[in-house]
C-alpha positions in Angstrom: -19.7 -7.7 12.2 -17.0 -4.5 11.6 -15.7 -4.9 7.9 -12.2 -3.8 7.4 -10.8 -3.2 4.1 -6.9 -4.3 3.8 -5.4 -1.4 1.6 -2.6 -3.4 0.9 -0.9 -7.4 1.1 0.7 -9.6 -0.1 -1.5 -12.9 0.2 -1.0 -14.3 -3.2 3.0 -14.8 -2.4 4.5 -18.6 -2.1 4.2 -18.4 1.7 0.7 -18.6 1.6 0.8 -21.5 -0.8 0.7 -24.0 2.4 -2.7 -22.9 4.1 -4.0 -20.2 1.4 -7.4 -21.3 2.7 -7.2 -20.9 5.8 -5.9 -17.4 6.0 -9.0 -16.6 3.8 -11.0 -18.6 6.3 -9.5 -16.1 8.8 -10.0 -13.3 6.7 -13.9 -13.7 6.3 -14.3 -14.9 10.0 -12.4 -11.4 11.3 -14.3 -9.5 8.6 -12.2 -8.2 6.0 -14.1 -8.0 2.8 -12.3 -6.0 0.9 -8.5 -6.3 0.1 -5.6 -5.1 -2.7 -3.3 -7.6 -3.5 0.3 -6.1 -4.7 2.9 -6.6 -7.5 6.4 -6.4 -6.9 7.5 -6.7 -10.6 6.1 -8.0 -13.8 5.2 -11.6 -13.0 4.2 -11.1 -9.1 1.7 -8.1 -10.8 0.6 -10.8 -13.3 0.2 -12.9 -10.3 -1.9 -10.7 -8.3 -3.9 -10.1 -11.6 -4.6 -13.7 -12.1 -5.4 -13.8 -8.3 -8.1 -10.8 -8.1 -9.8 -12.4 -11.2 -10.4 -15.5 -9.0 -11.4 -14.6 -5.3 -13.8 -12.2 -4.4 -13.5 -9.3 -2.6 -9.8 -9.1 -3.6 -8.2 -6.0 -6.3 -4.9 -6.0 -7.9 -2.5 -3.4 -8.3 0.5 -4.1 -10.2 4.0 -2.2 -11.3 7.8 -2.2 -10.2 9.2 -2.4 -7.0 12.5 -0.3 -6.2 14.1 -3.8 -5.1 13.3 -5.3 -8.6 14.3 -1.9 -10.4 17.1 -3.6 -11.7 15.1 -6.1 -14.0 13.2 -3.3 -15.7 12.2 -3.6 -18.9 11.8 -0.8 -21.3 8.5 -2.8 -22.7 6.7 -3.5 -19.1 5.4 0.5 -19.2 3.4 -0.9 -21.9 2.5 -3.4 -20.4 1.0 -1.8 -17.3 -0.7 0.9 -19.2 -2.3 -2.0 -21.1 -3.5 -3.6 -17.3 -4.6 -0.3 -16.2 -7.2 0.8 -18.4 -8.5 -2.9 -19.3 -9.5 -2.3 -15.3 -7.0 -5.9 -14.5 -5.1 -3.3 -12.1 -6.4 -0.3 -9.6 -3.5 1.5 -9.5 0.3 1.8 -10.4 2.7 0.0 -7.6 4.2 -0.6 -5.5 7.1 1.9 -6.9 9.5 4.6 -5.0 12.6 4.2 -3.4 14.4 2.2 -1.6 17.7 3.6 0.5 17.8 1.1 3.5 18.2 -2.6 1.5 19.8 -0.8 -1.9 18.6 -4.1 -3.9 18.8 -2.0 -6.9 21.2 0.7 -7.9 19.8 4.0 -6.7 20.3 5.7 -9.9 18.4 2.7 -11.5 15.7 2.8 -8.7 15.4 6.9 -9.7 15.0 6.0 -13.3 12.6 3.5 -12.7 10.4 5.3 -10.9 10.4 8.5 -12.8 9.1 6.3 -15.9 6.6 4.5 -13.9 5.3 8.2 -12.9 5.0 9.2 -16.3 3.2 6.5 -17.2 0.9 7.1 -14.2 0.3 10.6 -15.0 -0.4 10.0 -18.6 -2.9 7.8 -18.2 -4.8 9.2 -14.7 -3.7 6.3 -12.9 -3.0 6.4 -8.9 0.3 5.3 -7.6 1.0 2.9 -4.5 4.3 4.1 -3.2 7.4 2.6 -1.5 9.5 4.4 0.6 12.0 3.3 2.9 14.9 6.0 3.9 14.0 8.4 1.4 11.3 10.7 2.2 13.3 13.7 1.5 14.3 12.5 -2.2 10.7 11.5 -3.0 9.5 14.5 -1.2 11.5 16.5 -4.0 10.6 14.8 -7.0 6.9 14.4 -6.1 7.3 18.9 -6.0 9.0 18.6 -9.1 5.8 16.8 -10.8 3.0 18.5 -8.8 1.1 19.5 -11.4 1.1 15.8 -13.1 0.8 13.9 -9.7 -2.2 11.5 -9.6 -2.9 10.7 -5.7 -2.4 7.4 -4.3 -1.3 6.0 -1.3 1.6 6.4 1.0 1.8 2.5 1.6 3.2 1.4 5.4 3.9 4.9 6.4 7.2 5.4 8.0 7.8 9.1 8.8 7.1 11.9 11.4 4.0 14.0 11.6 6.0 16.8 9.5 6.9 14.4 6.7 3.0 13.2 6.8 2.0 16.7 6.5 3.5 17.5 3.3 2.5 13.8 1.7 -1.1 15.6 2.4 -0.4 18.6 1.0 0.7 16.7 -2.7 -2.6 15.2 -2.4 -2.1 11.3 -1.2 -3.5 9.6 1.3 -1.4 7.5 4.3 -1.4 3.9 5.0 -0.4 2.8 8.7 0.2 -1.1 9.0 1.2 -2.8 12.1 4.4 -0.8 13.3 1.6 1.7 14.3 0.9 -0.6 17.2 4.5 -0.7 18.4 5.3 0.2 22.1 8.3 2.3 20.4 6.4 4.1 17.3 5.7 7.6 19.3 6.1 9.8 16.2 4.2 7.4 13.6 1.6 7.5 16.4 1.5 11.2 16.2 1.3 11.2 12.9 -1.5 9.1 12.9 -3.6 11.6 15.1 -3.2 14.4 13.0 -4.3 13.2 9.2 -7.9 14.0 8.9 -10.2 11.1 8.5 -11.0 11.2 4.8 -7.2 10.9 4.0 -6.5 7.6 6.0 -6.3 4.0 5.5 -4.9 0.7 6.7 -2.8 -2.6 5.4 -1.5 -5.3 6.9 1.8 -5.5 4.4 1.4 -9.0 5.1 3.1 -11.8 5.3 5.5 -8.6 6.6 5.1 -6.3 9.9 3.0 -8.0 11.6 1.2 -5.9 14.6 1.1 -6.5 18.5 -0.1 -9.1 19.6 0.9 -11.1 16.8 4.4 -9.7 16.4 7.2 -11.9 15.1 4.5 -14.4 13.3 4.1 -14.7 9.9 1.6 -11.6 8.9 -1.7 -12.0 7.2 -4.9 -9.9 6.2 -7.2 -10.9 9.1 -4.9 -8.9 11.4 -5.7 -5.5 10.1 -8.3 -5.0 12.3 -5.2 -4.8 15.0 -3.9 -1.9 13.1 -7.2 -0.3 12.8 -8.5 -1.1 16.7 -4.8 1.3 17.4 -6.1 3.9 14.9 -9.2 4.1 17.1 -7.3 3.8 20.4 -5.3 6.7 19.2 -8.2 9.5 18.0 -10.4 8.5 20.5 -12.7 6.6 17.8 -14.6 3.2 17.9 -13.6 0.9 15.7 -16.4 1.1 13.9 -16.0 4.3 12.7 -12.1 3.2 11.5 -13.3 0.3 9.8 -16.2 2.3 7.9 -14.1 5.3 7.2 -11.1 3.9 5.8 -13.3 1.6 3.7 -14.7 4.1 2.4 -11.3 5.4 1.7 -9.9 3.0 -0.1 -13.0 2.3 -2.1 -11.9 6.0 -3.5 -8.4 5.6 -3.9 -9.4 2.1 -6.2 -12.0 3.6 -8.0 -14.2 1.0 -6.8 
């Protein structure tokens, strides 16, 4: 059987709580062995802590979302560092900006992140990042710290083929989830035939963005192989190679 890796979800959130088995069930039975399970703020990181120590298979990463900016805490740095190199977390995230739901003030959301990035860089940690409508700001800070960046992922990808060229240049490596199968996604498809194979990877985001055919459900780990059966389609691979490949991937970008 093709074993997928899912780079990034959400499985440990409340609307799993009703049939948490059974999506694993799902997950086994389509093959993905391998996922990253992702804080939002202190106590979903905590969460996803507690839930990586418990089912295999699963890693946590763990740190401050730009929605939940607002409810930082000058102690939770600390706190993560702490996570980090007792090996309860794989990287820093998700953090970044967010400019299309402005949950938190954008100054706050600036001075959230910057922090978080310092932290990251101090202690060699990668970053999972966030970016909805803000590729140009991020762009400019992540060339303002290019000597102290420390790789990570471009979570759900968003942007155009230029915008994914210079995330390569700085270093990271891209994440498509399931707008890449969209009927309207032309650019992001683009994008995704141009980033060399050692740079990609794929998520499910789930419960969010679910991929065709499954768009409008509830999302959920077992449909990654939908994203990464379109990265094939795309570059002319098998999905074989996809799965294997961005496995390998994100076994690297974890330190696993």
């Amino acid at each position: 059987m093709t074993e997928w890796f899912d780079s990034h979800c959400h499985v440990n959130e409340e609307r799993f709580d009703g049939d948490r088995e059974e999506v694993l069930a799902r997950m086994a039975a389509n093959g993905v062995t391998r996922y990253a399970v992702i804080g939002s703020d202190m106590a979903s990181s905590r969460a996803a802590i507690a839930y990586a120590e418990t089912h295999e298979g699963a890693v946590a990463v763990g740190g401050i979302h730009p929605h939940e900016a607002k409810g930082f805490r000058e102690q939770d740095p600390e706190e993560i560092r702490r996570w980090y190199q007792e090996g309860k977390i794989r990287a820093i995230g998700e953090i970044g900006l967010d400019y299309y739901y402005d949950l938190s003030p954008r100054e706050t959301q600036r001075d959230v992140l910057q922090k978080q990035m310092a932290l990251a860089w101090e202690i060699g940690a990668p970053v999972a990042w966030h970016i909805r409508d803000a590729h140009g700001e991020i762009l400019e800070i992540m060339k303002a710290w290019k000597n102290r960046l420390t790789g990570g992922i471009i979570h759900c990808f968003s942007g155009s083929p230029e915008i994914a060229r210079e995330y390569l240049k700085l270093g990271y490596y891209i994440s498509f989830a399931g707008p890449l199968t969209f009927k309207k996604a032309p650019r992001l498809q683009e994008a995704a035939r141009l980033i060399p194979r050692d740079r990609l990877l794929i998520e499910t985001d789930s419960p969010y963005l679910a991929p065709e055919p499954v768009r409008g459900r509830r999302n959920e780990p077992a449909n990654v192989r939908y994203v990464g059966m379109k990265l094939a389609e795309l570059r002319g691979e098998t999905p074989e190679e996809v799965a294997a490949y961005t496995t390998e991937n994100a076994k690297k970008v974890y330190n696993l």
